[in-house]
VEXMARLO-839118 format. One line per 8 residues: number of its first residue (from 1); their letters; for each residue y, x, z of C-alpha. Coordinates in Angstrom, 1 decimal. Example, Ala and Ser with C-alpha at 12.3 -4.5 7.8 and 13.67 -1.06 7.14 Angstrom:
BEGIN
1) as) -4.5 12.3 7.8 ~ -1.1 13.7 7.1
This chain:
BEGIN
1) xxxxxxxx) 22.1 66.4 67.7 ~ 24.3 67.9 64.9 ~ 26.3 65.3 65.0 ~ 27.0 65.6 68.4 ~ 27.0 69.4 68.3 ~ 29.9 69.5 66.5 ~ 31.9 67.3 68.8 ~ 31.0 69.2 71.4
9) xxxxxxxx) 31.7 72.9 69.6 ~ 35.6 72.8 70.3 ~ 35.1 72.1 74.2 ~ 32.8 75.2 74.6 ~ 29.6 73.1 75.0 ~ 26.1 72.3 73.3 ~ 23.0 70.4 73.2 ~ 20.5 72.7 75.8
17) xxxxxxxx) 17.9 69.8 75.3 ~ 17.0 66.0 74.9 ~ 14.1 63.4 75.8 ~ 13.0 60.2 75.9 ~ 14.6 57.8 79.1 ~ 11.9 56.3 81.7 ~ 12.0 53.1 83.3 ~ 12.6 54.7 86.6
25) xxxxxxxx) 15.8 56.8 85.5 ~ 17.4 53.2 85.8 ~ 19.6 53.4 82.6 ~ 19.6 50.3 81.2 ~ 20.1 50.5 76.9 ~ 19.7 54.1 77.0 ~ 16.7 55.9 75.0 ~ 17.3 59.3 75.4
33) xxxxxxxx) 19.5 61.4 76.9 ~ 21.4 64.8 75.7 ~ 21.7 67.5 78.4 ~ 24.7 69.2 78.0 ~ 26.0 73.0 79.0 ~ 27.8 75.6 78.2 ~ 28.5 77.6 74.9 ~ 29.2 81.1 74.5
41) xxxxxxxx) 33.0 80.0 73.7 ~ 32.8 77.6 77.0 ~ 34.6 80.2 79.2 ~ 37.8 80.9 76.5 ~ 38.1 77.6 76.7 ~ 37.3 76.1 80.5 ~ 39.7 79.1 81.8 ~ 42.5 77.7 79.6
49) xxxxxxxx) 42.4 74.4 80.7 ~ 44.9 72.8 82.8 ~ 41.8 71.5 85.3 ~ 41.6 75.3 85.4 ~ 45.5 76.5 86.4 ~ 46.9 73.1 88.6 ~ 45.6 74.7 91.5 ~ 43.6 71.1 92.6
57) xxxxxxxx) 40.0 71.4 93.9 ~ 36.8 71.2 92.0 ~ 38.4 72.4 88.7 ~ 34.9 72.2 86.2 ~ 34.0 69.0 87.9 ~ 37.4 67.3 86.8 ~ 37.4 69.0 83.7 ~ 33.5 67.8 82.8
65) xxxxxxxx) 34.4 64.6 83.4 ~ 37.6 64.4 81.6 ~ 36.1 66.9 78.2 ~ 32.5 64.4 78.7 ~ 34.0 61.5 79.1 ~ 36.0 61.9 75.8 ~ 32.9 62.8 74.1 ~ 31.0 59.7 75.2
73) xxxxxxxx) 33.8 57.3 74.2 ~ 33.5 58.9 70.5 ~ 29.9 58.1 70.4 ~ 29.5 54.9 72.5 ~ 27.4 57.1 74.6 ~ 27.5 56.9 78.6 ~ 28.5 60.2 80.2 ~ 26.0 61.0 83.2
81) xxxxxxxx) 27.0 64.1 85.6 ~ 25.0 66.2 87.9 ~ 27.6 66.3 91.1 ~ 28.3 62.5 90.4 ~ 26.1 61.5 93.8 ~ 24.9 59.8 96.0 ~ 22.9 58.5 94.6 ~ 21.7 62.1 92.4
89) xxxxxxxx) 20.9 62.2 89.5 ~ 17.2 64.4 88.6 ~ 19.0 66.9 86.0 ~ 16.2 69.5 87.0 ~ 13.2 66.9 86.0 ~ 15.4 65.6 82.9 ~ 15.9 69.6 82.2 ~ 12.0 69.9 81.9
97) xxxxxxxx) 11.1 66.5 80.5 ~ 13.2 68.4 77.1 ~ 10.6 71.1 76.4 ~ 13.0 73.6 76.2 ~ 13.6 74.6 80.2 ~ 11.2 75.6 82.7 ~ 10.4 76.5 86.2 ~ 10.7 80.7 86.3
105) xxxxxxxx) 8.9 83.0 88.5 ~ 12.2 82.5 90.9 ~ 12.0 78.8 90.8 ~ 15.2 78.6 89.1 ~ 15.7 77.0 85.6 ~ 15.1 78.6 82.4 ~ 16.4 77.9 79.3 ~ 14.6 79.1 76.2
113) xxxxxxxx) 17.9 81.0 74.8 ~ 20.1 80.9 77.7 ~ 17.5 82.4 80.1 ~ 18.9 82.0 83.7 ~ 22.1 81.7 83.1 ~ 21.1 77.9 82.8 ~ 23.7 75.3 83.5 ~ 24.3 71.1 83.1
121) xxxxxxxx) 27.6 70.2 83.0 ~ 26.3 66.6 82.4 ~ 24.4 64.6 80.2 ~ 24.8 61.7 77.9 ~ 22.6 58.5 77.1 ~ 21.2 58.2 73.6 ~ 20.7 54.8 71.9 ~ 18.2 56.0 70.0
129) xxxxxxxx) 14.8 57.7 71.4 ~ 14.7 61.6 70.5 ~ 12.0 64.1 69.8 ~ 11.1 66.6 72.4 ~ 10.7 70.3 71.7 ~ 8.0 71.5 72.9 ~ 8.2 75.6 72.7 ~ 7.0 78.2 75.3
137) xxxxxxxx) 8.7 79.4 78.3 ~ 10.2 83.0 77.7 ~ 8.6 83.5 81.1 ~ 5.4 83.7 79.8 ~ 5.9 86.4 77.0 ~ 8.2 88.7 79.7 ~ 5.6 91.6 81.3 ~ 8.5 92.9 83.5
145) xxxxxxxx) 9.9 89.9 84.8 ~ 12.9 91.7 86.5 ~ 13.8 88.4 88.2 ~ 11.4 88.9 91.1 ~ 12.8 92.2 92.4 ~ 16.3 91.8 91.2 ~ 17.8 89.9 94.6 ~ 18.2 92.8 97.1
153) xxxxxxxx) 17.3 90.6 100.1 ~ 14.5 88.7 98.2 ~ 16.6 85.3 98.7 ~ 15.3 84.6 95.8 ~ 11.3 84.4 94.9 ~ 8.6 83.0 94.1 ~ 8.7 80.6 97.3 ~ 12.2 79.1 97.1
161) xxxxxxxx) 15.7 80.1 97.6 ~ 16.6 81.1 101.2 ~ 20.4 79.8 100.7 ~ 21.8 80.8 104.2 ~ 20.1 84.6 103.3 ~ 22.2 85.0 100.5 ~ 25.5 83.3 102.1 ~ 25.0 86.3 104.5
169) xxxxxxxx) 24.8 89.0 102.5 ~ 27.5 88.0 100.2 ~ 29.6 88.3 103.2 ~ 28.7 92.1 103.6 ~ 29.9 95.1 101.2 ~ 26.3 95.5 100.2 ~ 26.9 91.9 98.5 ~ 30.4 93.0 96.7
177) xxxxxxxx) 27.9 93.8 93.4 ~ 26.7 90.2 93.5 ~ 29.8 88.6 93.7 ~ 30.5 89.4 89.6 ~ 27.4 87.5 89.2 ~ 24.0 86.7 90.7 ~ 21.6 89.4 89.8 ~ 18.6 87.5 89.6
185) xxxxxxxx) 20.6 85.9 86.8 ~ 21.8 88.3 85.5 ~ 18.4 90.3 85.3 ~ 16.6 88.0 82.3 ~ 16.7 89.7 79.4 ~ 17.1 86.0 77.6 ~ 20.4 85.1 77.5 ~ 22.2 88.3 77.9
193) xxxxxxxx) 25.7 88.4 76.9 ~ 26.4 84.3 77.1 ~ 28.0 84.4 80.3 ~ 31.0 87.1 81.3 ~ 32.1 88.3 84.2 ~ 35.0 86.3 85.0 ~ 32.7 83.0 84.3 ~ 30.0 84.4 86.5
201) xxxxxxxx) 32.5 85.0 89.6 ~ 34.3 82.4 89.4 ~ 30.7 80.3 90.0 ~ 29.7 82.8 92.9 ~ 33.4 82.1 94.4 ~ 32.5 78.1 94.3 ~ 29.4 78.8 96.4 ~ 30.7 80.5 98.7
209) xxx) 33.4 77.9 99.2 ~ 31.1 75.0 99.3 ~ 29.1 76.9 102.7
């Protein structure tokens, strides 16, 4: 994981977690796999990207596959990507298969440092099987959890995400404050401080594109 670490380091990315393959992931030769997201440098260097200024859809997706697929060709490795589908493939269940992300009290992922503001920006297959970490969910430690009351039209809870809610009221003034940045996300105290602003809207301005 150093190893690949420091690859990774110059494109803004990092390790968030491995485990161990199952037969039923279908990937032949492969005996782990390396879930990959952001860094705190990933936005300096995503936003200076030319992915990021040719004015051509789905800028992070090209990029990911173009920064990944570089990666994976210096390690042998085969680069695995969560919008690469139909077939999909189950980054949530790989997430928790690591030991370091969990379910949170909002049903979205939770990432033992970078809280909510938990991202894949792909994966790659390991020759070798890997250790999983098994720590504790900062969930269970947080008394307030300001997650649950953070979303001012409860689109977000314990229940599931209510997607067409939150469409709506990003389309209404009193959504303008969560177009900087989702504030259930941005509510978990782990994590604070990894993601800025301009990173945060330019993933709220995807979603509301992909409606």
């Amino acid at each position: 994981m150093d190893a690949l670490n420091t690859l990774l380091r110059p494109c803004g990315l990092e390790v968030l977690g491995a485990c161990p393959t199952r037969p039923e992931d279908g990937l032949t030769g492969a005996r782990g796999l390396a879930l990959i997201g952001p860094s705190a440098s990933f936005w300096d260097v995503f936003s200076a990207s030319p992915e990021m200024s040719d004015k051509t859809p789905d800028p992070l997706d090209r990029w990911s596959t173009r920064v990944l697929g570089q990666v994976a060709a210096q390690t042998g490795a085969r680069a695995l990507f969560p919008f690469d589908g139909p077939p999909w493939h189950p980054f949530v269940e790989w997430a928790q298969r690591t030991g370091r992300v969990w379910a949170s009290p909002v049903n979205l992922l939770v990432h033992e440092t970078h809280g909510l503001m938990t991202s894949f920006r792909g994966a790659l297959t390991l020759a070798d099987p890997v250790p999983v970490s098994r720590q504790t969910s900062p969930c269970d430690s947080c008394t307030d959890q300001p997650c649950r009351t953070a979303c001012p039209v409860t689109a977000l809870d314990p229940t599931g995400y209510d997607v067409p809610l939150c469409r709506s009221h990003l389309k209404t003034d009193a959504g303008s404050a969560c177009l900087s940045g989702c504030l259930v996300r941005r509510a978990c105290p782990v994590g604070q401080g990894l993601r800025s602003t301009a990173q945060s809207a330019f993933h709220m301005a995807a979603f509301q594109r992909s409606a």
